[in-house]
BAFI-3210 file (N, C-alpha, C; in Angstrom, 3 decimals, decimal comma, padded with zeros to 6 digits):
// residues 198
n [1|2|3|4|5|6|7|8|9|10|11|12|13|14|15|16|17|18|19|20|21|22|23|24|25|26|27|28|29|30|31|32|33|34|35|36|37|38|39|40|41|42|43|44|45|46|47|48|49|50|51|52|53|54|55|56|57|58|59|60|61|62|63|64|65|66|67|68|69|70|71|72|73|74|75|76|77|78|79|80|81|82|83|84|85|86|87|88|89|90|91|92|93|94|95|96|97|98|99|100|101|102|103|104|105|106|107|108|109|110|111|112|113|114|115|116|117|118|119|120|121|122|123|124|125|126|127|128|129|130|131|132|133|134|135|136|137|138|139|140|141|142|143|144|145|146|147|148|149|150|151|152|153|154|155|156|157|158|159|160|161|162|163|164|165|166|167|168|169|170|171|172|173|174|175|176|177|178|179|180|181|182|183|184|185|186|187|188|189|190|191|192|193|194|195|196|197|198]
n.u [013,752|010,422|008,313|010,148|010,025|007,359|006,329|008,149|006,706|004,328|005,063|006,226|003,710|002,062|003,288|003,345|-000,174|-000,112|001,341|-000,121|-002,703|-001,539|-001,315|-003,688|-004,692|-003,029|-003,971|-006,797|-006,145|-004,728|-006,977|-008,656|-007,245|-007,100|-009,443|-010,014|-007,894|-009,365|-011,484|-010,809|-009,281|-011,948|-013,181|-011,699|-012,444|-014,993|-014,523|-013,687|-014,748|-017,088|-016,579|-014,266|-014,251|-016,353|-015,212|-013,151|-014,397|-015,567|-013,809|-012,211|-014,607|-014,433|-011,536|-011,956|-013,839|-012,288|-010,064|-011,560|-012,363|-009,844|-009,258|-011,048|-010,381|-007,416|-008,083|-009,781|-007,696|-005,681|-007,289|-007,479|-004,857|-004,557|-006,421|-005,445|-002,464|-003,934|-004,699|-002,293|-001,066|-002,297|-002,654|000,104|000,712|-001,275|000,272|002,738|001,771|000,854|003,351|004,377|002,932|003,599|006,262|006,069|005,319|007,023|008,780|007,648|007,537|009,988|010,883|009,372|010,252|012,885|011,997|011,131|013,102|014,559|012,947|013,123|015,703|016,069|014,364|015,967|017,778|016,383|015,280|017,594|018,807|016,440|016,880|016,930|020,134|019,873|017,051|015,725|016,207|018,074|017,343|015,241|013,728|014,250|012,996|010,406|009,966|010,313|008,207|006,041|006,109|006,513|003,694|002,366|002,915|001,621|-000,833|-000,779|-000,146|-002,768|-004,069|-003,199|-004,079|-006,881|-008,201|-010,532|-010,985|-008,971|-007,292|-008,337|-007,903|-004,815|-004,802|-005,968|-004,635|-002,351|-002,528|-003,088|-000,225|001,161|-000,251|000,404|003,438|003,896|003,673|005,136|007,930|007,317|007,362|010,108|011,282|010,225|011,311|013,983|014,249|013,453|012,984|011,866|009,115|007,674]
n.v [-015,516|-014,842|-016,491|-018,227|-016,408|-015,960|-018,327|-018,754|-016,943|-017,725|-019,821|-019,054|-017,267|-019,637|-020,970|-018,702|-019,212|-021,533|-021,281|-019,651|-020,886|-023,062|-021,436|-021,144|-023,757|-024,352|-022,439|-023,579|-026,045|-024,918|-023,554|-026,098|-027,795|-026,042|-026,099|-028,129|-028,465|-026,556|-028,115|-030,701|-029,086|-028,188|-030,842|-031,490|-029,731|-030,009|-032,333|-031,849|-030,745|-027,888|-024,336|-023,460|-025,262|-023,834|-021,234|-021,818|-022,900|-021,182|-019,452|-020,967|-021,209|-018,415|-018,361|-020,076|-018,447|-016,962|-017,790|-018,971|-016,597|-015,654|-017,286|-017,051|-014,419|-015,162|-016,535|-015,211|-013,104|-014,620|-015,855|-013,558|-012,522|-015,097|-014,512|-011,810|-012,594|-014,233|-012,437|-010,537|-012,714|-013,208|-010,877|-010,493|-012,586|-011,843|-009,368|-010,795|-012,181|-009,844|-008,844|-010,864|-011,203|-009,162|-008,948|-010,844|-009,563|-007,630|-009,433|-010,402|-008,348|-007,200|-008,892|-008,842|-006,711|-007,058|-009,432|-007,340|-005,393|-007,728|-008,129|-005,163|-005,555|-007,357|-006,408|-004,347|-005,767|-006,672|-004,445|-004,213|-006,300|-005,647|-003,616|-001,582|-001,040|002,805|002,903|002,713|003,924|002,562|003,560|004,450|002,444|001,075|003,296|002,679|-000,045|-000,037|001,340|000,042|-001,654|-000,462|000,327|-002,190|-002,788|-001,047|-002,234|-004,534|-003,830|-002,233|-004,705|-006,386|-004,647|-005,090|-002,887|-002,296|-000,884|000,978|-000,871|-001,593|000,818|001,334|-001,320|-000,556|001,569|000,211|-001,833|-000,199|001,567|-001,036|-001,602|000,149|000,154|-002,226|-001,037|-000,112|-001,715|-003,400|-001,471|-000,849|-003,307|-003,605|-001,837|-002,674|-004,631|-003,985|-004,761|-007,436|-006,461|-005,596]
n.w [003,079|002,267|002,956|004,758|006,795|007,289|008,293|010,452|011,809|012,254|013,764|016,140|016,706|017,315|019,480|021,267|021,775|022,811|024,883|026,484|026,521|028,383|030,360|031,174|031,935|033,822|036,044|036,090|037,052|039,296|040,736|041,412|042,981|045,460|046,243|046,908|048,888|050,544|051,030|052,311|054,581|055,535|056,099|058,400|060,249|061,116|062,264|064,276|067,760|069,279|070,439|068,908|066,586|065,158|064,330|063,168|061,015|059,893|059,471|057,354|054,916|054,215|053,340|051,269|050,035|048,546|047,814|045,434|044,112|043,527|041,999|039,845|038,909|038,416|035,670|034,050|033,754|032,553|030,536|028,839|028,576|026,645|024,292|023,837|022,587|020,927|019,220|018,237|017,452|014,913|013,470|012,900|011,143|009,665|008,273|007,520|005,618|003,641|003,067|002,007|-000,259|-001,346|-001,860|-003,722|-006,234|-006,209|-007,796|-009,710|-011,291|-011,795|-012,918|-015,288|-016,000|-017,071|-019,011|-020,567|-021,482|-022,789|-025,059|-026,316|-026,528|-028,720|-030,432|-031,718|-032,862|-034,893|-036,678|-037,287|-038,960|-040,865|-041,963|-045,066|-046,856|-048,691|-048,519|-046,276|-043,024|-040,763|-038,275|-038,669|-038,561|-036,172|-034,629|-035,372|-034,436|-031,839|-031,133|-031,842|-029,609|-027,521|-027,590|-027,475|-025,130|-023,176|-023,879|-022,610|-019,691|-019,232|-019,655|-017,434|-015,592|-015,493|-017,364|-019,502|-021,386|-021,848|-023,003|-025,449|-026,766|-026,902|-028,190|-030,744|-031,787|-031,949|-033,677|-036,094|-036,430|-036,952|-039,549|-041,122|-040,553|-041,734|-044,131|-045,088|-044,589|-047,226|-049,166|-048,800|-049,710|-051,772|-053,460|-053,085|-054,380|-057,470|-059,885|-059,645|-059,248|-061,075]
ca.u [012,656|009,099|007,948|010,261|009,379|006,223|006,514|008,908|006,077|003,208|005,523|005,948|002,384|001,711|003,865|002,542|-001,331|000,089|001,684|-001,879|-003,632|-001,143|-001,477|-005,325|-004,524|-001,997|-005,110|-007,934|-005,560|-004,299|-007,902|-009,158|-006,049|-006,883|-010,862|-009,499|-007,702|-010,411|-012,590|-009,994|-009,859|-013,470|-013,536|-010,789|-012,790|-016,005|-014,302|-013,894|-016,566|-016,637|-016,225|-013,319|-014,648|-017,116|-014,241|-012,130|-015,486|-015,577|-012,390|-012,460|-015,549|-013,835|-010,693|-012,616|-014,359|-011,025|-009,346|-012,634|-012,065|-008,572|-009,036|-011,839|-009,376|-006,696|-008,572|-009,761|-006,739|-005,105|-008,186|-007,237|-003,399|-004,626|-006,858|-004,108|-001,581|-004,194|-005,089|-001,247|-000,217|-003,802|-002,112|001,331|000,133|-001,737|001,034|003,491|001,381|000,678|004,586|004,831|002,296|003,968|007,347|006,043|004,312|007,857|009,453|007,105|007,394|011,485|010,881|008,218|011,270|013,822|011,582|010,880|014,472|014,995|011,649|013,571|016,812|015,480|013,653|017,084|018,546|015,460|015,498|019,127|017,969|015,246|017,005|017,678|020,624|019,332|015,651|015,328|017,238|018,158|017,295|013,757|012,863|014,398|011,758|008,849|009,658|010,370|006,482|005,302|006,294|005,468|001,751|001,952|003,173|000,489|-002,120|-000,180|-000,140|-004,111|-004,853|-002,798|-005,054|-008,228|-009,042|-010,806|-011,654|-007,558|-006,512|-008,803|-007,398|-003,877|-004,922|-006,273|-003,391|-001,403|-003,366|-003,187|000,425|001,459|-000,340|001,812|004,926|003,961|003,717|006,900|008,917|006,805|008,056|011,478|011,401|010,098|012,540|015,739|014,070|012,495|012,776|010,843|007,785|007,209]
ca.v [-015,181|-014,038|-017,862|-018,711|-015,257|-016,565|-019,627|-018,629|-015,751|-018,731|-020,903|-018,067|-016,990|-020,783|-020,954|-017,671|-019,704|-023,033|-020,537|-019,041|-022,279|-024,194|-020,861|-021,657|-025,384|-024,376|-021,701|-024,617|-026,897|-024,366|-023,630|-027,437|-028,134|-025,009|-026,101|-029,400|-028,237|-025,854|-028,932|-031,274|-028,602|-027,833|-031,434|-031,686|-028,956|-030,487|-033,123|-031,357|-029,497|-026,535|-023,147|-023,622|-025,379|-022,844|-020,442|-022,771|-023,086|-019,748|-018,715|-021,726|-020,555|-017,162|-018,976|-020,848|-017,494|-015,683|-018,433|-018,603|-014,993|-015,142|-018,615|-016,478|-013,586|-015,519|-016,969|-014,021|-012,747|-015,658|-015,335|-011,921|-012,935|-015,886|-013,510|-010,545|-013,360|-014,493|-011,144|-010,114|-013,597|-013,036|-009,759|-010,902|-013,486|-010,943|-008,710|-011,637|-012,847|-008,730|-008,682|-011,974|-011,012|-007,544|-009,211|-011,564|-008,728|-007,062|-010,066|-010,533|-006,791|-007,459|-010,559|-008,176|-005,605|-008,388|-009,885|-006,380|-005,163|-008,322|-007,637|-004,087|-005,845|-007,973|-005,082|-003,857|-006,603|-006,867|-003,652|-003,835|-007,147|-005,463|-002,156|-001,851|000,479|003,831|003,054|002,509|003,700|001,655|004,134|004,375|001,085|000,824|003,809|001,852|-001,761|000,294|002,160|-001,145|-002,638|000,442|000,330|-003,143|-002,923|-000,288|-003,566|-006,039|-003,411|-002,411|-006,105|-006,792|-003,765|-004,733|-001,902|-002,743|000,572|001,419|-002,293|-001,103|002,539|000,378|-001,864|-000,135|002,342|-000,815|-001,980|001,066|001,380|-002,364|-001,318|001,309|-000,735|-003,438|-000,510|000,667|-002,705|-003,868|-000,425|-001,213|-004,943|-003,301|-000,596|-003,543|-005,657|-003,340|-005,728|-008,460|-006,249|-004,302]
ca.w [002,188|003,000|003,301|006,354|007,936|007,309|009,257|011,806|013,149|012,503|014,898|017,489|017,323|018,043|021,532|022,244|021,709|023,465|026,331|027,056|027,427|029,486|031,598|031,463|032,437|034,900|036,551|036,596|038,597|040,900|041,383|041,731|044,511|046,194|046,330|047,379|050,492|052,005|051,734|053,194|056,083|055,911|056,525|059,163|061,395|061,229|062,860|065,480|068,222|070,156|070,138|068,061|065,273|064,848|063,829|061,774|059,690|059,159|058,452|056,665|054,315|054,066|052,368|049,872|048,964|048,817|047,049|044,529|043,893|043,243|041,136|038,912|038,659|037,545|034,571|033,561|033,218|031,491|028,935|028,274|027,690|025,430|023,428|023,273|022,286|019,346|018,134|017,727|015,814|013,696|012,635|012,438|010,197|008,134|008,286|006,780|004,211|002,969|002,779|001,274|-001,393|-002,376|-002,270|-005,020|-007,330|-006,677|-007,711|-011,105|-011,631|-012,137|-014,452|-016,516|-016,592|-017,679|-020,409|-021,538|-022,040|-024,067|-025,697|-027,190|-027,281|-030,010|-031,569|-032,286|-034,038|-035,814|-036,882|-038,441|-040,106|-041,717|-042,778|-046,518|-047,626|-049,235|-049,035|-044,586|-042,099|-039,106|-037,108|-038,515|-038,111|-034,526|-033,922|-035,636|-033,803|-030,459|-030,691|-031,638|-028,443|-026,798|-027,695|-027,103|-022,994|-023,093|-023,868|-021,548|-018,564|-019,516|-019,404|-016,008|-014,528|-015,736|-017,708|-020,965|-022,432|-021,967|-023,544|-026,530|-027,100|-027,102|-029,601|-032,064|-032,179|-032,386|-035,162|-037,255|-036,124|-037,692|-040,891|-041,567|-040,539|-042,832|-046,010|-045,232|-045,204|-048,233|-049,710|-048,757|-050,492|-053,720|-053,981|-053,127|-055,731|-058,355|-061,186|-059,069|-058,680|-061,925]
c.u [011,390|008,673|008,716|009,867|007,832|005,694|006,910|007,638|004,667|003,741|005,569|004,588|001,421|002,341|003,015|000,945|-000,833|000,517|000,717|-002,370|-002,506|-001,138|-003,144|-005,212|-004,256|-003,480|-005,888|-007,284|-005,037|-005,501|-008,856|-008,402|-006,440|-008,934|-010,674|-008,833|-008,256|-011,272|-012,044|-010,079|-011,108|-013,966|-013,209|-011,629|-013,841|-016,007|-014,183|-014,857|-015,711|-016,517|-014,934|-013,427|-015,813|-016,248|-013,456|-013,252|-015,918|-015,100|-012,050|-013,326|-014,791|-012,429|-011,038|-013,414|-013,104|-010,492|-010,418|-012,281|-010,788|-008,514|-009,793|-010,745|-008,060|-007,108|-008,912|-008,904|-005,586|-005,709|-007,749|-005,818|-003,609|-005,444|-006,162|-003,273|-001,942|-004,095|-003,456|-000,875|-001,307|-002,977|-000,635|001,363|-000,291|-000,627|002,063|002,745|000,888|002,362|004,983|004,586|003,289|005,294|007,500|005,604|005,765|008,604|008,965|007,004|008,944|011,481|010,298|009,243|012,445|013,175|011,799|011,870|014,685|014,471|011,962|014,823|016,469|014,879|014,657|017,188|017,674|015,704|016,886|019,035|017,286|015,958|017,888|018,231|020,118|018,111|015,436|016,661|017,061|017,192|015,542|012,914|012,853|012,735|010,653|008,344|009,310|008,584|005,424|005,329|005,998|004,037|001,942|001,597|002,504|-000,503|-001,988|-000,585|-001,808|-004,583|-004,419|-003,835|-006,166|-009,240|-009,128|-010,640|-009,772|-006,674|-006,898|-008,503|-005,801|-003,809|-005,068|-004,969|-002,530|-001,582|-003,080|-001,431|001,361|000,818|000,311|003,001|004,593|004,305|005,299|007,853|008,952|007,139|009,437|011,791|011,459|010,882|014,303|015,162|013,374|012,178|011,252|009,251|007,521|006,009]
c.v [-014,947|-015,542|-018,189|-017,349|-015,448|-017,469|-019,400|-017,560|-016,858|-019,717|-020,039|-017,669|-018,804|-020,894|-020,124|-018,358|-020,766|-022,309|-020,864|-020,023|-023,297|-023,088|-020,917|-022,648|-025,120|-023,700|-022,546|-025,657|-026,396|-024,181|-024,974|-027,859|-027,408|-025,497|-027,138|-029,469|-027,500|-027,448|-029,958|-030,285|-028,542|-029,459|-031,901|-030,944|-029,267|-031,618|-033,147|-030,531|-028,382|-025,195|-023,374|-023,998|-024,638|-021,849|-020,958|-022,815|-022,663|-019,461|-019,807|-021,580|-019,516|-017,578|-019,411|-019,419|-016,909|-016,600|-018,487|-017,390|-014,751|-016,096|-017,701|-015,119|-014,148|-015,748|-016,277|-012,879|-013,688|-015,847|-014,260|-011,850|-013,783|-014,704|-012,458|-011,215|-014,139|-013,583|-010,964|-011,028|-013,637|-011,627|-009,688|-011,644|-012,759|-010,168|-009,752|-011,939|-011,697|-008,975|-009,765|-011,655|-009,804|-008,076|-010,383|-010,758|-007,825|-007,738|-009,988|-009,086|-006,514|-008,077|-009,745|-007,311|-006,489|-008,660|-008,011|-005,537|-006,278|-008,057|-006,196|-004,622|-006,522|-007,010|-004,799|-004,613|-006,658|-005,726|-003,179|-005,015|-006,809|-004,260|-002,394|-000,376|001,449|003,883|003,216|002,922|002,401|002,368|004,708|003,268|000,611|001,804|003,381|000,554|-001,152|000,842|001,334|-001,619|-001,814|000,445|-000,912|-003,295|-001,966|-001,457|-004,423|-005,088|-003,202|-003,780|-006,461|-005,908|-003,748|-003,690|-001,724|-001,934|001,242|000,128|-001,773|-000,339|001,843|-000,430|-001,914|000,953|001,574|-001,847|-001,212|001,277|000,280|-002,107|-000,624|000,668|-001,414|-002,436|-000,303|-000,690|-003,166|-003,377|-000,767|-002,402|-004,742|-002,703|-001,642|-004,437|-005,084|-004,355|-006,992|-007,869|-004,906|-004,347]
c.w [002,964|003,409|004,526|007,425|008,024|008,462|009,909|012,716|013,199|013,508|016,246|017,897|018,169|019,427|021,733|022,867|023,161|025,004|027,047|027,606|027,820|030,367|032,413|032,104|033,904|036,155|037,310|037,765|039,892|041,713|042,519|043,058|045,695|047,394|047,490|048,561|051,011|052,062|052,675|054,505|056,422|056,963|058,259|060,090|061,758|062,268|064,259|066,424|069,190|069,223|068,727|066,660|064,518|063,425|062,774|061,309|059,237|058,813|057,258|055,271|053,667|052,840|050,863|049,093|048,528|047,726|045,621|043,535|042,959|041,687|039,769|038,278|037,694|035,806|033,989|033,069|032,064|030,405|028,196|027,530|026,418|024,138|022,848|022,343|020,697|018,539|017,734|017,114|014,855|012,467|012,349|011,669|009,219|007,516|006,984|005,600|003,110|002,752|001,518|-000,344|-001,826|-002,393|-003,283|-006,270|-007,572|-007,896|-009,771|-011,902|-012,549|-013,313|-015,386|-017,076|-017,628|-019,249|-021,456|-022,318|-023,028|-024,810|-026,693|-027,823|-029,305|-031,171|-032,368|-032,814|-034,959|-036,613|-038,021|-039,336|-041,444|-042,917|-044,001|-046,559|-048,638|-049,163|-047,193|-044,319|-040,814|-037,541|-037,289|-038,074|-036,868|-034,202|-033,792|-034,699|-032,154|-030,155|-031,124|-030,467|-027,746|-026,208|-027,369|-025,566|-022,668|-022,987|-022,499|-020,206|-018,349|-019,023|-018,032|-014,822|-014,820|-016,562|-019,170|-021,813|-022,937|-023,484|-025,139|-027,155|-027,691|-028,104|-030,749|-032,665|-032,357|-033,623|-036,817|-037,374|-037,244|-039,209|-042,030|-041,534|-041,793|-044,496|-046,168|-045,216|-046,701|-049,125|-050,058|-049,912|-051,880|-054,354|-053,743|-054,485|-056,855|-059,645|-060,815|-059,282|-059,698|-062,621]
res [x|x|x|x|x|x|x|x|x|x|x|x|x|x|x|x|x|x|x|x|x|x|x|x|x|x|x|x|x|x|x|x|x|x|x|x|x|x|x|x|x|x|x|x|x|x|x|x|x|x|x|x|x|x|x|x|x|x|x|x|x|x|x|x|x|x|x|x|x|x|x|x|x|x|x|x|x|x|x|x|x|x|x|x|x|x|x|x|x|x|x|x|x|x|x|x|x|x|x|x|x|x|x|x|x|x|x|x|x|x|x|x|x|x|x|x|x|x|x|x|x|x|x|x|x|x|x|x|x|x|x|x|x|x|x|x|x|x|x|x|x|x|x|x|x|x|x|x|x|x|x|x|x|x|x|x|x|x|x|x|x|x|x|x|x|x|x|x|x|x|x|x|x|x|x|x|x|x|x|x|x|x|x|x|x|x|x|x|x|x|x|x|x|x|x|x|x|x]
***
């Protein structure tokens, strides 16, 4: 389902995060070690005189810039991985949770179809319920219940999209609609029971 694809790319974009900064970690200590043995030599040559330690305290120097260099380089590049590594689970994340969402609007889109087939089924039976021999057909009243429910999922869809002025146009034709239904059963009733209603 969209929920563990969810999670499974929020758990990968996390390593990817946790990668980055233990390659940051890993960086600062190679740097700190690295600092740590020019000064150990730096110290080691100091120790010594002459011509010689001249040179070892240069090339010495020269190391520590070189290693500096390389230490700043690294990190800079390991920033750049951690940053790449957020931005793509930022949008893999968005990505999943746009999927997630439209595979729930599919999901309630199905159920809306579902209800709404029963929503006619019912019409029908109603419909043959209602219909009196010689005075209704069946097949008028199916039309009447069916363009009731019509105009109705005209309102319901109006109201799901916000759009008042549509919901309104819908209603009132569903209004006017049901008034008419009602003469014509009421019709029907009088004409099966004429005696009742003279």
């Amino acid at each position: 389902g969209s929920k563990e694809t969810l999670d499974e790319i929020e758990k990968g974009s996390k390593e990817d995060l946790d990668a980055g900064e233990e390659a940051l970690t890993l960086t600062d200590k190679a740097g700190e070690e690295a600092l740590t043995l020019t000064d150990k030599a730096k110290a080691e040559a100091l120790a010594l005189t002459g011509e010689g330690n001249k040179k070892a305290l240069d090339l010495i120097n020269k190391a520590r810039v070189i290693a500096l260099d390389l230490i700043n380089k690294a990190r800079v590049i390991a920033l750049d991985l951690v940053n790449e590594a957020r931005e793509k689970a930022l949008a893999l994340i968005k990505k999943a949770k746009e999927a997630a969402l439209e595979r729930a609007k599919k999901d309630d889109q199905k159920a809306l179809e579902r209800a709404r087939k029963q929503w006619y089924s019912n019409a029908y039976h109603l419909a043959i319920f209602f219909a009196i021999p010689h005075n209704q057909t069946k097949e008028d009243l199916i039309d009447m219940l069916y363009k009731h429910l019509d105009l109705t999922w005209g309102e319901i869809q109006s109201i799901l999209n916000e759009d008042e002025a549509r919901d309104l146009e819908y209603y009132e034709k569903d209004r006017a609609h049901m008034l008419m239904f009602s003469d014509v059963l009421t019709d029907g009733i009088v004409k099966q029971f004429p005696k009742k209603f003279e």
